[in-house]
Rosetta silent file (secondary structure, phi, psi, omega in degrees, C-alpha in Angstrom):
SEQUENCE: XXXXXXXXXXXXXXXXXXXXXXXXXXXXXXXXXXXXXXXXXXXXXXXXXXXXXXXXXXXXXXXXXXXXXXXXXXXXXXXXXXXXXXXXXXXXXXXXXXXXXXXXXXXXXXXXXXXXXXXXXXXXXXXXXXXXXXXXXXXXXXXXXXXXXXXXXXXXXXXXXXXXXXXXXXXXXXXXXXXXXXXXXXXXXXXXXXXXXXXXXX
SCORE:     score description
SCORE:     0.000 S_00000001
   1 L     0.000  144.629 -174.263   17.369    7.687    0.867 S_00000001
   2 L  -115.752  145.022  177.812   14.360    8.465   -1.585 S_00000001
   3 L  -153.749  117.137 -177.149   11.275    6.615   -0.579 S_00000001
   4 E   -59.565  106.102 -172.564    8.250    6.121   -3.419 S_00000001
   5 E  -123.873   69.006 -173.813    4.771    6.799   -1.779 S_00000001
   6 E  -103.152  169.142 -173.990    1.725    6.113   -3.218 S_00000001
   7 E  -132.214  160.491  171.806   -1.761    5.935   -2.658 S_00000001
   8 L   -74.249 -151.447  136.998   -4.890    5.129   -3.827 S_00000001
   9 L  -120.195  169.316  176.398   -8.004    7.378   -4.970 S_00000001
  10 L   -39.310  167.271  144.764  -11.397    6.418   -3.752 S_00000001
  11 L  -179.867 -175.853 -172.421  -13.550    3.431   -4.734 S_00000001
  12 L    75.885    3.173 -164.912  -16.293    1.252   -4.065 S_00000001
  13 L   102.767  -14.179  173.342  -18.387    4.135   -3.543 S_00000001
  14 L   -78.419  171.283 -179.691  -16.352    5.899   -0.703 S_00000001
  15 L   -98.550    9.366  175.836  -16.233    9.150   -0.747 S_00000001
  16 L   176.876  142.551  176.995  -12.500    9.355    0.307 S_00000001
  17 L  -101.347  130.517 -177.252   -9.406    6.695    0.472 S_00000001
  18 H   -68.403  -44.907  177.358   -8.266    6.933    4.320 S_00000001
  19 H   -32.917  -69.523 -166.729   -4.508    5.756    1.782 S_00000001
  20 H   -52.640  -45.904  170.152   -4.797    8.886   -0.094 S_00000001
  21 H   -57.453  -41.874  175.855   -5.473   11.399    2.463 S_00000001
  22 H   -55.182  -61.722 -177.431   -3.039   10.251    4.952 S_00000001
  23 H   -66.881  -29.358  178.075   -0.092   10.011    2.471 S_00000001
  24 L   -72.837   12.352  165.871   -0.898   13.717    1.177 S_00000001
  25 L  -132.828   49.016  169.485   -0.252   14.911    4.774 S_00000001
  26 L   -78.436  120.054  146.292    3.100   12.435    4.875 S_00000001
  27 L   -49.957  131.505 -175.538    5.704   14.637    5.887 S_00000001
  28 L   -72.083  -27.885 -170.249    8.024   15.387    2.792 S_00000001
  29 E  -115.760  103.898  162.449   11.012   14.567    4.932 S_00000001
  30 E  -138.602  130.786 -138.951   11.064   11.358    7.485 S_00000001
  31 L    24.528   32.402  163.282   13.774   10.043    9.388 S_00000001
  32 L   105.177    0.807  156.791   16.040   11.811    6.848 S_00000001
  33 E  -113.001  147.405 -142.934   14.330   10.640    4.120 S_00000001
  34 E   -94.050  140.131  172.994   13.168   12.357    1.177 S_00000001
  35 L  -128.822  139.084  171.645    9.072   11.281   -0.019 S_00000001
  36 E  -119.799  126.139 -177.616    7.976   11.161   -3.240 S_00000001
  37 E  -102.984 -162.628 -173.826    4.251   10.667   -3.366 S_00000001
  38 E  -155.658   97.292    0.992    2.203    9.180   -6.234 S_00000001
  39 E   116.076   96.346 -172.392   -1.493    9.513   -6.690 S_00000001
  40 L  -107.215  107.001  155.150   -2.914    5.502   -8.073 S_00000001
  41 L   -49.210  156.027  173.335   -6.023    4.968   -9.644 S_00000001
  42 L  -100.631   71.017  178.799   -7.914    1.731   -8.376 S_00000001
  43 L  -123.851  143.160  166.117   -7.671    0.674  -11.835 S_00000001
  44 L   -68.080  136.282  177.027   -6.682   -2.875  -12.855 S_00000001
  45 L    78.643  -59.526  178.063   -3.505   -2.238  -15.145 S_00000001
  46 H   -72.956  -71.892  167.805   -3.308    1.272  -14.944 S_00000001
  47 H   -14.111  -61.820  178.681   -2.052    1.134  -11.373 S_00000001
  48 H   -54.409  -58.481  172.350    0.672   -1.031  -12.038 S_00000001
  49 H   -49.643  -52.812  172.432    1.682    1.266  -15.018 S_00000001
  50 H   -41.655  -39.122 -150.402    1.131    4.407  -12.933 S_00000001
  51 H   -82.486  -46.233  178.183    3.514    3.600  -10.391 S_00000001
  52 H   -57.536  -14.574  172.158    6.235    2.032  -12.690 S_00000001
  53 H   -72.495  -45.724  177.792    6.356    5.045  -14.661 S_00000001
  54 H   -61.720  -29.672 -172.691    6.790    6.655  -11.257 S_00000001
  55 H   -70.687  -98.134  178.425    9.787    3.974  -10.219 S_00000001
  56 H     7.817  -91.270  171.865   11.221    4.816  -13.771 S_00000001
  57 H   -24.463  -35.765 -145.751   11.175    8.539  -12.835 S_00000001
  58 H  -106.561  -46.393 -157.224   12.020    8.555   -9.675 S_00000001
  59 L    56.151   56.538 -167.694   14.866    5.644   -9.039 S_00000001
  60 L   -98.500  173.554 -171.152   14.063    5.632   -5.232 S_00000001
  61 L   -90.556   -6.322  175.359   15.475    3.047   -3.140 S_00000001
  62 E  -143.092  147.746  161.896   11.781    1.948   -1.856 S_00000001
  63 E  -113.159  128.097  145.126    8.456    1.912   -3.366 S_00000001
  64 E  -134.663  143.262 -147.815    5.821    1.488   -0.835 S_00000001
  65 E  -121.451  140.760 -160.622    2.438    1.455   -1.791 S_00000001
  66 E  -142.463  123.841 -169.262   -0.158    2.120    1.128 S_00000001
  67 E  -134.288  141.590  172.009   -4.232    1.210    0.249 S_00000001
  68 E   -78.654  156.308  164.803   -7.732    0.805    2.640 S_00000001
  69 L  -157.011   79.708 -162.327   -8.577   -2.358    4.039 S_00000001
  70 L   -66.634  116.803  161.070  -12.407   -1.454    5.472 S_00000001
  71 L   117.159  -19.884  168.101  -12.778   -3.392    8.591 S_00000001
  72 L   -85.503  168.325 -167.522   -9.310   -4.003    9.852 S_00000001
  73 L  -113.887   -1.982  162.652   -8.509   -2.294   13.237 S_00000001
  74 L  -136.786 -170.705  175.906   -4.777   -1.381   12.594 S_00000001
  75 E   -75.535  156.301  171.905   -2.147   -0.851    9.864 S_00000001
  76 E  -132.539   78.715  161.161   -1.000   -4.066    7.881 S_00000001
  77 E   -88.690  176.369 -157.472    1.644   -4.392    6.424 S_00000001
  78 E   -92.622  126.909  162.151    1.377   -6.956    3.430 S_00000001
  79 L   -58.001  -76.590 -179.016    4.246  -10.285    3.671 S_00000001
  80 E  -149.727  173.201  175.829    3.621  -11.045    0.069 S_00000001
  81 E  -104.617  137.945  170.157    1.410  -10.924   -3.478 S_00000001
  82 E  -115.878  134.833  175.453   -0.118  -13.576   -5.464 S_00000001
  83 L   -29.626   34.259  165.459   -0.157  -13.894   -9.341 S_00000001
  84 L  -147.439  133.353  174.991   -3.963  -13.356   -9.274 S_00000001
  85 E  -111.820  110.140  175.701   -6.932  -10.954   -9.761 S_00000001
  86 L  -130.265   99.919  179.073  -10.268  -12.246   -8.410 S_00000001
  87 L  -120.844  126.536  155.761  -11.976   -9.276   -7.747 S_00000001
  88 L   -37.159  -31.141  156.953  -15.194   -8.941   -5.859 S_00000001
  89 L  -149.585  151.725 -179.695  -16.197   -5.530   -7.271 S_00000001
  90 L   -43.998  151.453  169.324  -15.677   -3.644  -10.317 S_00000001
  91 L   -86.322  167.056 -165.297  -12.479   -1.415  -10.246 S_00000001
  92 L   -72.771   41.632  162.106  -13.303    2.539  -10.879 S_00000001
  93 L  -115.149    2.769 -166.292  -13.218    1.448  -14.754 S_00000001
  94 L    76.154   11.501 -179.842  -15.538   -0.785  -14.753 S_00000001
  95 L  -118.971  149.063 -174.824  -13.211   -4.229  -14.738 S_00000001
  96 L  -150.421   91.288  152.217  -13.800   -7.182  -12.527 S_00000001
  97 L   -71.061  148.529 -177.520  -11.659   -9.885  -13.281 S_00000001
  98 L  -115.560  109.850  147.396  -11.937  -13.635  -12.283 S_00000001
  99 L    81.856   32.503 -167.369   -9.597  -16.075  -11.669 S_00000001
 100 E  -116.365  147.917  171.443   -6.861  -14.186  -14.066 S_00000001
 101 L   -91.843  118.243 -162.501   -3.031  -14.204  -13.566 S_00000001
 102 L   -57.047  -45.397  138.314   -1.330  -10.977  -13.398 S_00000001
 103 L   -95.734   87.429 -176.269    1.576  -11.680  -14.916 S_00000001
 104 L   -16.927  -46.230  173.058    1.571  -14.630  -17.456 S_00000001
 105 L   -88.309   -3.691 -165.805    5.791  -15.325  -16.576 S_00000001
 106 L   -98.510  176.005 -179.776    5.836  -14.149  -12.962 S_00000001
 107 L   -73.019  167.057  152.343    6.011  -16.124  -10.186 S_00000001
 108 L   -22.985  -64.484  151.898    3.326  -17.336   -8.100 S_00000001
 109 E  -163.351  173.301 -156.809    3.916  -14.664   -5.674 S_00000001
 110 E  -141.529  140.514  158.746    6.877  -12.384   -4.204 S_00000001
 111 E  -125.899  141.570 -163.703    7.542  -11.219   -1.024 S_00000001
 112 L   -33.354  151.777  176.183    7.994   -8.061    0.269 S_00000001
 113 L  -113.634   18.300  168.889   11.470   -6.762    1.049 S_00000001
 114 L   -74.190  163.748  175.761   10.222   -4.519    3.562 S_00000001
 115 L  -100.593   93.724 -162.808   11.208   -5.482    7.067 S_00000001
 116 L   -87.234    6.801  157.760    7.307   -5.603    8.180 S_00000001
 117 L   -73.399  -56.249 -178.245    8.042   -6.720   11.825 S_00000001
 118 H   -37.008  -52.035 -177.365   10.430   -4.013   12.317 S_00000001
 119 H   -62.816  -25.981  168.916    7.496   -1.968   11.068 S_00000001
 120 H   -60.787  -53.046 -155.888    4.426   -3.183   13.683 S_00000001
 121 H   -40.870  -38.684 -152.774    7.008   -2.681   15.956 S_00000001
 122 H  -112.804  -73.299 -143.482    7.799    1.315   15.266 S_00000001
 123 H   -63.403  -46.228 -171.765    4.398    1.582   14.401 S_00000001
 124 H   -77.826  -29.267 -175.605    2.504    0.187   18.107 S_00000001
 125 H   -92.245   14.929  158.247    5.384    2.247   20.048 S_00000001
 126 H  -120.151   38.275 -179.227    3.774    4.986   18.752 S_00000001
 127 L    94.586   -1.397 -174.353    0.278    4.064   19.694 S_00000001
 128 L   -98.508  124.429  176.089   -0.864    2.753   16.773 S_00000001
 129 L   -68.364  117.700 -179.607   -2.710   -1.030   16.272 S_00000001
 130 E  -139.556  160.256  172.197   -0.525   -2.654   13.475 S_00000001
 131 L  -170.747  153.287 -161.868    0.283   -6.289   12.604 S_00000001
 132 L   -88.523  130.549 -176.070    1.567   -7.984    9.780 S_00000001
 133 E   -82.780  140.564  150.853   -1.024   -8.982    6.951 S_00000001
 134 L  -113.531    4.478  178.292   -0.489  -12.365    5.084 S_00000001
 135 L  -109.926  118.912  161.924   -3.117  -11.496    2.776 S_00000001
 136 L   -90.029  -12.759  177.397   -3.218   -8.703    0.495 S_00000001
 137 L   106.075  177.182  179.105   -6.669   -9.722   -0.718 S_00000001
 138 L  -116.359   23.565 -166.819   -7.277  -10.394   -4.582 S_00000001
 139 L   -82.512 -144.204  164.396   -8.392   -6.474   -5.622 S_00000001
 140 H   -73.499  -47.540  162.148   -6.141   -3.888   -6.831 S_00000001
 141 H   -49.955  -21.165 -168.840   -3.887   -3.488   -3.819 S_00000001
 142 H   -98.365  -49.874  170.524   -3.121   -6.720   -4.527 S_00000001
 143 H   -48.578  -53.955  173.296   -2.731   -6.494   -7.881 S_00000001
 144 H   -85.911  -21.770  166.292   -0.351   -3.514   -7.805 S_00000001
 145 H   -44.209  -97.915 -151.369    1.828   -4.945   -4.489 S_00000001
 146 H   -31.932  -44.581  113.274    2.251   -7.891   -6.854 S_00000001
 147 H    10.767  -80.676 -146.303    3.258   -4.986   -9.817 S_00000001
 148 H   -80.480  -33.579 -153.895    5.557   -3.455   -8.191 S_00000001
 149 H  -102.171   -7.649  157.770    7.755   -6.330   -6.754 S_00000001
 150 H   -91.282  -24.807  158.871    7.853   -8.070  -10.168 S_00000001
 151 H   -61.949  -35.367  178.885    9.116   -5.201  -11.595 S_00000001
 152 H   -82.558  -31.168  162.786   11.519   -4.572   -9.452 S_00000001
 153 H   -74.285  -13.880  164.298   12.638   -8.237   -9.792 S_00000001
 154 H   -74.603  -67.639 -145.433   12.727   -7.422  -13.233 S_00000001
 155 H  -160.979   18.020 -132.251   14.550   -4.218  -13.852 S_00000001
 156 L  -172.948   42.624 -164.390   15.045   -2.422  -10.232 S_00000001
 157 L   -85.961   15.129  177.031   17.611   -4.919   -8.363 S_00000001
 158 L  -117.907   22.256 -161.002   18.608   -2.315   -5.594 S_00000001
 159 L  -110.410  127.560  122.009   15.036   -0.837   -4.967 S_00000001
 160 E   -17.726  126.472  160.615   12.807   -2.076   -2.211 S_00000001
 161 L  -158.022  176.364  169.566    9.611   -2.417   -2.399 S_00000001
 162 L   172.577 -165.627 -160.571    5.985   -3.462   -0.420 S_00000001
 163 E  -120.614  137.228  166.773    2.773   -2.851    0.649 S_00000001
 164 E  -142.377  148.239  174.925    1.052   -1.698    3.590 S_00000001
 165 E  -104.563  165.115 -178.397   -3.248   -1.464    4.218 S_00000001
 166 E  -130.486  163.905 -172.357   -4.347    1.192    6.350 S_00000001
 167 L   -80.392 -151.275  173.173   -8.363    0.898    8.219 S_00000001
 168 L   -89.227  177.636  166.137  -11.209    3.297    7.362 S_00000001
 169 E  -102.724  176.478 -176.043  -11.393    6.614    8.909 S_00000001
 170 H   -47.340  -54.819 -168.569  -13.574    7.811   11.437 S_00000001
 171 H   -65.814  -18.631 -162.162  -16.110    9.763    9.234 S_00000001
 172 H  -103.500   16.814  173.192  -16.430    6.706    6.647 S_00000001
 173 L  -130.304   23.972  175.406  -18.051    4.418    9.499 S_00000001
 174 L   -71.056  -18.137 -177.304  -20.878    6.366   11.145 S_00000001
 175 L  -104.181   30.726 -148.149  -23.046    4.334    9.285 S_00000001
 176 L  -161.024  103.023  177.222  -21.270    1.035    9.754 S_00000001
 177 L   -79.764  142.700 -179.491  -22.037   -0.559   12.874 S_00000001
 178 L    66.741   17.449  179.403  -19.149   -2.157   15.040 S_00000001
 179 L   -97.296  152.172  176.624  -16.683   -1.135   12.128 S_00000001
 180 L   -97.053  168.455  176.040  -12.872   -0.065   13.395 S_00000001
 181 L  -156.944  168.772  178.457  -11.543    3.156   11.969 S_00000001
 182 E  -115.805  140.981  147.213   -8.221    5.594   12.697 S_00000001
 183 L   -96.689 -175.470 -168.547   -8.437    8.756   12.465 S_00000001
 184 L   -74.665  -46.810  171.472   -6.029   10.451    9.798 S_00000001
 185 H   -34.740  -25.704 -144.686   -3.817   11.907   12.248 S_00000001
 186 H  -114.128   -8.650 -173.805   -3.254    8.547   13.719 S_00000001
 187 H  -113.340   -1.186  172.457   -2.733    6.567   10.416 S_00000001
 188 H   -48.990  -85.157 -178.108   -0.583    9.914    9.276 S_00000001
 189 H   -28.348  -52.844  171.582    1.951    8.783   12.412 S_00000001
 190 H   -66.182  -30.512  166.965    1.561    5.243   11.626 S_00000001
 191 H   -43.284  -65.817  178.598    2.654    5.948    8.072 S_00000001
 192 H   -97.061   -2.928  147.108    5.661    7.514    9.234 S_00000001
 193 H   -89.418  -15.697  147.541    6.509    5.564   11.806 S_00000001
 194 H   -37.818  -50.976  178.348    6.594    2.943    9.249 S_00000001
 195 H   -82.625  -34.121  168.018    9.053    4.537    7.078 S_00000001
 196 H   -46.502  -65.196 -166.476   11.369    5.608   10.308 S_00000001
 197 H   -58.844  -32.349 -154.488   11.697    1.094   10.496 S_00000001
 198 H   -89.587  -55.073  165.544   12.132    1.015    6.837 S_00000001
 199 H   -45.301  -68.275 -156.931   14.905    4.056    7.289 S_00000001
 200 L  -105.208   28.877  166.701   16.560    2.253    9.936 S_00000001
 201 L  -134.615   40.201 -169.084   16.656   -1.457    8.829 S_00000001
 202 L   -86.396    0.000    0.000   17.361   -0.517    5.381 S_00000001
């Protein structure tokens, strides 16, 4: 099994994506499956393209796309995406759409075809706080979850695909009172005990 693995780069002003770091210390190999990683701007549009270029390339049998979500206290993965970008702050371009549909023809929204129970599950027996998101939010994460699984309904009909958010890390909440964080070790492990459920419910 091939498994797609991207991440985000900063934004907002941090000074690191807890997504990015984590997946570049991803094990290349887990539970016997081969990772491919992917590097995503937090660009409206340009995300979506990055990674489908990357599908294209790649063929893997899952795309999973892994993003912060400052303020939650475990991993999440995301149930499904909705057809909209309402974004609260500019993307690292400079775009802040309102109230726009991502794809003019797609559905309302799609839901993942990860098995994202299996995944709290494998994820909490290895110590880690995870529960299943029903919200991806209306930012980029949302925007490319939504991306990838219309594409794949589209042109991709034996690929996988989903979402998962991970919290901040330790270092991005010393200033941030009563905010949870992970450290990277711990959202490494959740990461890959993710993909072990994903391996063994595919």
């Amino acid at each position: 099994m091939k498994i797609l693995l991207t991440a985000f780069d900063p934004f907002g002003g941090e000074p690191v994506n807890p997504a990015q770091e984590a997946v570049a210390a991803v094990s290349d190999t887990v539970a016997g499956a081969e990772i491919v990683k992917c590097v995503v701007p937090t660009v409206f549009g340009k995300s979506i393209d990055t990674v489908y270029a990357a599908m294209k390339k790649e063929n893997p049998d899952v795309t999973f796309c892994i993003g912060q979500a400052g303020g939650r206290v475990g991993l999440t993965p995301e149930r499904v995406a909705i057809n909209l970008d309402d974004a609260r702050i500019e993307d690292n371009e400079g775009n802040q759409p309102f109230d726009k549909v991502i794809r003019e023809y797609g559905e309302n929204a799609y839901f993942t075809s990860l098995p994202v129970k299996a995944m709290v599950n494998k994820i909490k027996e290895a110590g880690i706080p995870a529960s299943v998101s029903y919200t991806a939010g209306t930012f980029v994460c949302n925007h490319l979850m939504y991306g990838v699984l219309y594409n794949i309904s589209r042109e991709f009909p034996n690929m996988k695909g989903g979402f998962m958010h991970v919290p901040f890390l330790h270092e991005q909440v010393l200033n941030r009172a009563n905010t949870p964080s992970l450290s990277k070790d711990d959202i490494v492990k959740g990461i890959e005990a993710a993909i072990t459920a994903i391996v063994e419910n595919a």
